[in-house]
MARLO-196535 format. One record per residue (C-alpha): residue in one letter; x, y, z. Coordinates in Angstrom, 2 decimals, m for minus. Example, Ala and Ser with C-alpha at 12.3 -4.5 7.8 and 13.67 -1.06 7.14 Angstrom:
2
residu x y z
A 12.30 m4.50 7.80;
S 13.67 m1.06 7.14;
This chain:
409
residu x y z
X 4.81 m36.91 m12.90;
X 4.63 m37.82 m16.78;
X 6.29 m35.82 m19.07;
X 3.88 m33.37 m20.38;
X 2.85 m32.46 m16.60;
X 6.56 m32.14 m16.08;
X 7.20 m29.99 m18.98;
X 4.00 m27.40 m18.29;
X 5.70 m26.93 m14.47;
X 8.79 m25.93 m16.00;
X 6.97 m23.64 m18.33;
X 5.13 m21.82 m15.50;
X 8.58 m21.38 m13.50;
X 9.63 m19.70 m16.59;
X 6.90 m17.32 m16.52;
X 5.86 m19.04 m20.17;
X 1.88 m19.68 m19.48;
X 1.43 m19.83 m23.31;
X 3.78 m22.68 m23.27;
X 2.70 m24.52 m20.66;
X m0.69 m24.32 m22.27;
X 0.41 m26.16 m25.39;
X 1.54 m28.99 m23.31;
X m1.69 m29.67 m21.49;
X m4.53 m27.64 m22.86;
X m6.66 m30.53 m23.96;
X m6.37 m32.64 m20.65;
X m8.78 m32.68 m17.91;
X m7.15 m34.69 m15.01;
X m6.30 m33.07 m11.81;
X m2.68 m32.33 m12.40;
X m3.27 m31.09 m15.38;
X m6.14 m28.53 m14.44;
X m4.08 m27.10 m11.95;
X m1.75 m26.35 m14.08;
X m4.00 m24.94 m16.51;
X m5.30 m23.01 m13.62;
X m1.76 m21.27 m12.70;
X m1.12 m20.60 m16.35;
X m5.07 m18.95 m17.08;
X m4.01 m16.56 m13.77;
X m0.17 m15.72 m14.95;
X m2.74 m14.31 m18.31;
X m4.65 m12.60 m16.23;
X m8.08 m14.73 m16.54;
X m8.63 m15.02 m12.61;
X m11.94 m16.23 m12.26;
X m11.63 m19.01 m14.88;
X m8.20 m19.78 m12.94;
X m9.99 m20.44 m10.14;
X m12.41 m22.26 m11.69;
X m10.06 m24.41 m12.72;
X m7.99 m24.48 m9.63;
X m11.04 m25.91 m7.68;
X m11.75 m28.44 m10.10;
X m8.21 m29.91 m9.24;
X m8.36 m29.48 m6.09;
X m11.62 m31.67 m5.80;
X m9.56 m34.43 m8.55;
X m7.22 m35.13 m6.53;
X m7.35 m38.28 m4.17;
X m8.34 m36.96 m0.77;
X m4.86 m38.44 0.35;
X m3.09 m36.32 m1.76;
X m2.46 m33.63 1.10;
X 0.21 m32.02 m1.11;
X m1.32 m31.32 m4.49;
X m4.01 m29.67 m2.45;
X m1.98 m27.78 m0.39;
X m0.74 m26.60 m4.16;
X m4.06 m25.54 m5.44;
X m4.50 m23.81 m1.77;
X m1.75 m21.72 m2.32;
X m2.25 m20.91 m6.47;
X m5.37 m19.79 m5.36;
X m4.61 m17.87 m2.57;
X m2.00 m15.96 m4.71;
X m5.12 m14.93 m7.32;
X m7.01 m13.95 m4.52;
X m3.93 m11.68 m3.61;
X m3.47 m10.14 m7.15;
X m7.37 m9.68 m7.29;
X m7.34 m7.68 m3.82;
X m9.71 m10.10 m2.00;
X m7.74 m9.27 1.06;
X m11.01 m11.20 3.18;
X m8.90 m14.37 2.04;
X m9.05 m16.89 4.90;
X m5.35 m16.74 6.15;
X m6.14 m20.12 8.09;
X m6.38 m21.90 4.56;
X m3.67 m20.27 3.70;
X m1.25 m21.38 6.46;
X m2.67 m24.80 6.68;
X m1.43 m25.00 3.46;
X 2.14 m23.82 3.67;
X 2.25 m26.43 6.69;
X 1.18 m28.84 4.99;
X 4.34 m28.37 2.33;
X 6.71 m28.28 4.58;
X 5.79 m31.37 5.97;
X 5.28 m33.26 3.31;
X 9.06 m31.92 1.53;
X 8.15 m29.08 m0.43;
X 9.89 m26.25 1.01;
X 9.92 m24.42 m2.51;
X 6.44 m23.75 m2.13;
X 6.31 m23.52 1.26;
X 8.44 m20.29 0.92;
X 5.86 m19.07 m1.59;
X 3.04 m19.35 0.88;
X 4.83 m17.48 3.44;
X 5.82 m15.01 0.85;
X 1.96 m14.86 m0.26;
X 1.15 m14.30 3.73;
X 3.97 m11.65 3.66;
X 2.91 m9.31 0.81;
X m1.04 m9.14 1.96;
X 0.52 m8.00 5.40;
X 2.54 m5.11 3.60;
X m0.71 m4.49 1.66;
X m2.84 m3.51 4.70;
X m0.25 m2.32 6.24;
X 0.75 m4.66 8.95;
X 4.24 m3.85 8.61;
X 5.56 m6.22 11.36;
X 3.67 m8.46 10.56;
X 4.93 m8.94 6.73;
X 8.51 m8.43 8.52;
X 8.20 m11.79 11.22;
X 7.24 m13.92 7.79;
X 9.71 m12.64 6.00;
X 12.35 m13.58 8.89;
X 11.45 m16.58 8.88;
X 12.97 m17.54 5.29;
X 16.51 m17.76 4.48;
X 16.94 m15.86 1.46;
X 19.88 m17.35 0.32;
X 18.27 m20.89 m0.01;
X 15.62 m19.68 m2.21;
X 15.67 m20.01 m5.84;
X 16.40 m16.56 m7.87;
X 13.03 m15.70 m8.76;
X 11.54 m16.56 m4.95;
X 14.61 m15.00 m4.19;
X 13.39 m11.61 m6.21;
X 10.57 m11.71 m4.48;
X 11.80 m11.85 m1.05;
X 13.74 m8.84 m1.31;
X 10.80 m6.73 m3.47;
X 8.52 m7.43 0.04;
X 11.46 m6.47 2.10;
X 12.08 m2.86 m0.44;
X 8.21 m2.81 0.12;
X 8.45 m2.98 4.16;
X 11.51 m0.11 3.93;
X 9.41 2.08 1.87;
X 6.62 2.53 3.90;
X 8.86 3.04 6.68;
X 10.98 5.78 4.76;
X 13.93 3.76 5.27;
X 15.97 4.36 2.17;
X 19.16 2.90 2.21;
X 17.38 m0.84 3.06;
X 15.22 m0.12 0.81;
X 18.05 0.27 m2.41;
X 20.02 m2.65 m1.03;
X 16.81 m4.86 m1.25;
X 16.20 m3.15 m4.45;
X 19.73 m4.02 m5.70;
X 19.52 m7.78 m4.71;
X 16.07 m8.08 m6.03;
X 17.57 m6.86 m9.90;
X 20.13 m9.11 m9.21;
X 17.95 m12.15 m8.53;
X 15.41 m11.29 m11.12;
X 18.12 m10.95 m14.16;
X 19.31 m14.54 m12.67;
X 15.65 m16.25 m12.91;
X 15.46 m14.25 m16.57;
X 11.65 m13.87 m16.16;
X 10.32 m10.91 m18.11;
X 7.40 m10.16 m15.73;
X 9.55 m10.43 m13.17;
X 12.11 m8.13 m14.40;
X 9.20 m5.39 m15.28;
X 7.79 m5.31 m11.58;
X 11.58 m4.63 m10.08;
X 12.10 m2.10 m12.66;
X 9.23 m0.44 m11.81;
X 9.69 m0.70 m7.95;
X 12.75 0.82 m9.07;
X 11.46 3.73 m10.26;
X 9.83 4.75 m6.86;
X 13.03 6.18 m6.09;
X 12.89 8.69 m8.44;
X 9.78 9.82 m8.72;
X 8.03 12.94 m6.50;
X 7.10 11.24 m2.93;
X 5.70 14.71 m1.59;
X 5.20 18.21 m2.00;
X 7.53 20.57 0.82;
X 5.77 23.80 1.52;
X 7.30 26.85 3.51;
X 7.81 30.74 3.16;
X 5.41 31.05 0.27;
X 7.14 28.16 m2.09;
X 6.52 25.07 m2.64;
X 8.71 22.14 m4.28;
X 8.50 17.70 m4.96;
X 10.51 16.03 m2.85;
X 12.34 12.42 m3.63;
X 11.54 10.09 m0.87;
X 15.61 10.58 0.06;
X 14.50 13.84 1.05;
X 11.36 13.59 2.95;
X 13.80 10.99 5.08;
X 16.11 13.65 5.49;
X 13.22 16.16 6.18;
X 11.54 13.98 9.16;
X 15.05 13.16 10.69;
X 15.97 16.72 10.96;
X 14.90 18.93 13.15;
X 12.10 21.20 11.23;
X 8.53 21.68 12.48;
X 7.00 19.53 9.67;
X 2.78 19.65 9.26;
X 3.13 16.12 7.91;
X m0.18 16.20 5.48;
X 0.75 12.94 3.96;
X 0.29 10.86 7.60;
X m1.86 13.51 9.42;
X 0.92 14.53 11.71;
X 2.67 17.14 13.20;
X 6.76 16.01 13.61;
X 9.83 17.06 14.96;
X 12.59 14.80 14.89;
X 11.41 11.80 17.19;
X 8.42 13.77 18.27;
X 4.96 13.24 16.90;
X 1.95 14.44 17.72;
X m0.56 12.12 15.76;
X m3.77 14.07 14.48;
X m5.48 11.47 12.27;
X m8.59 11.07 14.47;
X m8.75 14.52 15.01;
X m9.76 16.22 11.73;
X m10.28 20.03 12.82;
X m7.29 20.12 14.87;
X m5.20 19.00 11.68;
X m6.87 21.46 9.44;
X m6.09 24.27 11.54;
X m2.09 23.26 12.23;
X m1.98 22.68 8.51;
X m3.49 26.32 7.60;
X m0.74 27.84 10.41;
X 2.25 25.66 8.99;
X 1.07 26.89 5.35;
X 0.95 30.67 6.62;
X 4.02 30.39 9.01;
X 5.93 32.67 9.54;
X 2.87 35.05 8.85;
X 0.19 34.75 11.35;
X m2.71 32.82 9.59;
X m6.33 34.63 9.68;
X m9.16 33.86 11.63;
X m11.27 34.04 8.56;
X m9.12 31.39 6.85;
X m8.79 29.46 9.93;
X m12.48 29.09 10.28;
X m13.05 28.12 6.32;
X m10.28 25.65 6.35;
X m11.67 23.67 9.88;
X m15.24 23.92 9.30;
X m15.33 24.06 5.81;
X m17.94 26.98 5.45;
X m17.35 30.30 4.00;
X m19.96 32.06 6.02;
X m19.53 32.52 9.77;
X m20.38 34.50 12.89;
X m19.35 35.12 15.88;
X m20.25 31.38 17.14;
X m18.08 30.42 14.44;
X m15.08 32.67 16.23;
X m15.60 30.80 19.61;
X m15.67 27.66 18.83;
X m12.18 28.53 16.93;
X m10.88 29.58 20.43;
X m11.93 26.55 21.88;
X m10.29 24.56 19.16;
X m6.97 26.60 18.88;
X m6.82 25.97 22.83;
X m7.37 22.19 22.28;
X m4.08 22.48 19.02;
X m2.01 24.37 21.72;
X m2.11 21.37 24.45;
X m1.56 18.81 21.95;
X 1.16 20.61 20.55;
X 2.45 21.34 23.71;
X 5.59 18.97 23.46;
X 7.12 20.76 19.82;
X 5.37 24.25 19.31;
X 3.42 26.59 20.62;
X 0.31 29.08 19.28;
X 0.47 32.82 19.94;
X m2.59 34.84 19.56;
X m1.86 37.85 17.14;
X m4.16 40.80 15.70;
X m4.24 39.33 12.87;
X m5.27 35.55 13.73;
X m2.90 33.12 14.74;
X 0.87 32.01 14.47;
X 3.00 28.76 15.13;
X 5.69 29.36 17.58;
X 8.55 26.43 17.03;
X 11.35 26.02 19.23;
X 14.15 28.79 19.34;
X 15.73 28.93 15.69;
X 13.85 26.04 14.52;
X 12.01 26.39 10.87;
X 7.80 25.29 10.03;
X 7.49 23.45 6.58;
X 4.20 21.82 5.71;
X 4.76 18.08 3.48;
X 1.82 17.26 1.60;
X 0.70 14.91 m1.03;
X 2.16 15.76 m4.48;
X m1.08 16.42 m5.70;
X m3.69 18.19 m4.28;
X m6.95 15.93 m2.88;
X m9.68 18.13 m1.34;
X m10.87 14.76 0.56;
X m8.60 12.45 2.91;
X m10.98 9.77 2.21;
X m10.73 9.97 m1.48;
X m6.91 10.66 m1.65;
X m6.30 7.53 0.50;
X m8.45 5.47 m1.79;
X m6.98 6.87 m5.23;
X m3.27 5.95 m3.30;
X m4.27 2.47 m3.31;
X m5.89 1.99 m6.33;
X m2.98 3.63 m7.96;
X m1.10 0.36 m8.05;
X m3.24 0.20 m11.23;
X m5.25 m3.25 m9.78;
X m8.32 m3.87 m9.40;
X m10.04 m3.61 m6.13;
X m13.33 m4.48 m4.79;
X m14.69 m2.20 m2.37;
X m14.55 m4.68 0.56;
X m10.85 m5.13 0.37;
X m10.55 m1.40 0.19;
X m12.66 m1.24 3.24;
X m10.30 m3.48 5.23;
X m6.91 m1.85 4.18;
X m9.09 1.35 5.31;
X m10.01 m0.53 8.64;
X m13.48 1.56 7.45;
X m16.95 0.54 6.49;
X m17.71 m1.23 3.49;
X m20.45 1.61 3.53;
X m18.37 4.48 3.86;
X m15.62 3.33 1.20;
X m18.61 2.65 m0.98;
X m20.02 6.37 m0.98;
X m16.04 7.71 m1.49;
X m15.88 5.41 m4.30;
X m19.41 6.16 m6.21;
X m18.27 10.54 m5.32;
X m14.84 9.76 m7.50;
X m16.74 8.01 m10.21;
X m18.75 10.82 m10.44;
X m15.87 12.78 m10.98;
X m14.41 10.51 m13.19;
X m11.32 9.60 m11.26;
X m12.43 6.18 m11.05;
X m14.37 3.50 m12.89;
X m16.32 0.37 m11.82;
X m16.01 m3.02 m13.81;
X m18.63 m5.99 m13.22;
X m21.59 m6.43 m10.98;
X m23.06 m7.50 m8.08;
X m19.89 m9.20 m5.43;
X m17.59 m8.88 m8.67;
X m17.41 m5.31 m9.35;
X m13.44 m4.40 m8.93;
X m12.90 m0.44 m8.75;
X m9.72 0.52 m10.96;
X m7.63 3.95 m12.00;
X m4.76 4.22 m13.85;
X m1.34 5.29 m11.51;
X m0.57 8.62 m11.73;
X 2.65 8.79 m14.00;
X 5.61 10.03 m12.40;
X 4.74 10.11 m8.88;
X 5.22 7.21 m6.09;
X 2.00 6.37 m4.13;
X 4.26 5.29 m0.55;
X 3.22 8.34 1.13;
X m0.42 8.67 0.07;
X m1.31 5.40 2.09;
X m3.61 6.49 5.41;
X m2.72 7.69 8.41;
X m3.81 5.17 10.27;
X m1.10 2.55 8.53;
X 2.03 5.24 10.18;
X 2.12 3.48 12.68;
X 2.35 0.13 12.36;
């Protein structure tokens, strides 16, 4: 490696693409494309980092396994930070394979790290957790070493598992300050900040309050009825009764936690689960059919008791009802679990939304043009490279807006 290519690297590891730039910017061999390539994406230019990328990639001598495996994995981390989650994850692991054989465990680590974080993304919790085992954290350099522990904060999060997630928190500051990259040092900070910020909204008795994600911990390890609104649940303790897939049956145990410990009226009962505001007596049946359906399911933590007035949740002897819903109000499940993601104030295309979704492209597409209409979103390019963006809501923590259907995993 001549000096120039030698002194660009060392830029990049700094976080300095500007830098690195002045070193190589008017050379076109391979080395120094891919370079040029990592430094374009760390300012944000994806597509002509690609470009680039690619063009090194097909420079190098066909027998130089590892600067390809390189250009694999710089590419594979744009594809990450540009939400094309449909990234073949063959290429990718070829590629970290193909480091660690050849003695380049540095970047080896990244690859896993890169396989790691799109797991967390879509939610493949255990996933993201099995690659991140598979590192030793304290061979790492600082800033890989940041990293590390901001996917393993990331994992804790979505599982509401607080304490992890401020030790990983903690170690990540720690490593970041030691690899004294700005960026770096931004992204922990605002990880950081997740801890403080409104998680939820707790309903119950006629009030309503935010909750820190400390206390919605608290809340689903206690013993309270909770009408979880964030996952589509309804909880006790280690009790769920999961009520994604089944839409009316949520709407109707989230209109009786709301009312509880008032009986909740038919009339509302029926507006709220079939969304109308005119019914008849057909309307009234089919609620009896569906309240009996709610009862058996929530057989194993409440029970429903018929009143004059409509209907009321029966908990366990002593036991309180509290609803926990999203701090702010989305009329749509669909559209609130697309704002959550594109909160994290990238730009997504709507197939990757699709597949975090595990919807149709087709489906996410008609959410996406309803929220543009209503200006909560805005579309930038054409054709397969229109990205969907929003700015995050300030002061509240997108970790329990994600869909139901990621709970569980």
């Amino acid at each position: 490696m001549d000096f120039l290519i030698a002194s660009a690297a060392r830029a990049l590891a700094a976080g300095d693409p500007l830098g690195a730039l002045n070193h190589i910017a008017l050379r076109g061999d391979a080395s120094a494309l891919a370079l040029r390539g990592i430094a374009m994406a760390q300012l944000g230019d994806f597509r002509r980092a690609k470009t680039l990328l690619r063009s090194a990639a097909r420079g190098f001598d066909p027998k130089d396994a590892l600067s390809r495996a390189r250009c694999v994995v710089a590419e594979a981390e744009i594809a990450l930070v540009s939400r094309e989650l449909a990234w073949p994850e063959k290429a990718l692991e070829a590629a970290r394979a193909a480091l660690q054989a050849h003695g380049d465990p540095a970047n080896a680590a990244h690859a896993r790290h890169l396989q790691a974080r799109r797991q967390l993304l879509i939610g493949r919790l255990d996933d993201a957790e099995r690659a991140l085992a598979a590192l030793d954290p304290a061979s790492l350099a600082p800033a890989a070493r940041a990293v590390h522990e901001l996917i393993a904060a990331g994992i804790a999060l979505r599982r509401l598992r607080m304490q992890p997630a401020r030790a990983a928190l903690a170690q990540a500051e720690l490593a970041a300050g030691h690899a004294g990259i700005p960026a770096l040092m931004a992204e922990v900070e605002s990880a950081s900040l997740i801890l403080s910020s409104p998680a939820a909204r707790l309903i119950g008795r006629g009030a309503q309050r935010p909750l820190l994600l400390d206390e919605v911990e608290a809340l689903l390890a206690s013993d309270t009825l909770v009408v979880d609104a964030c996952r589509h649940a309804v909880r006790e303790a280690d009790a769920v009764v999961p009520l994604a897939s089944r839409p009316v049956l949520f709407a109707l145990a989230h209109a009786l936690g709301e009312a509880w410990p008032q009986a909740a009226p038919r009339e509302t009962l029926i507006a709220q689960a079939f969304r109308t505001a005119y019914f008849d007596e057909t309307h009234r049946a089919r609620l009896r059919v569906e309240i009996g359906r709610l009862r058996a399911a929530l057989r194993p933590v409440a029970g429903i008791v018929a009143t004059r007035n409509g209907f009321t949740l029966k908990p366990k002897a002593g036991r309180e009802v509290v609803v926990l819903a999203r701090p702010v109000d989305d009329a749509d499940r669909e559209q609130g679990a697309i704002l959550a993601f594109l909160a994290d104030g990238e730009a997504w295309s709507s197939s990757a939304l699709a597949l975090a979704l595990n919807a149709s492209q087709r489906t996410v597409q008609r959410t996406l043009d309803a929220l543009a209409a209503a200006g909560k979103v805005q579309p930038c390019g054409q054709g397969r490279a229109r990205r969907w963006m929003t700015p995050p809501m300030p002061g509240f923590t997108t970790t329990l807006l994600l869909p139901a259907a990621l709970a569980g995993r």
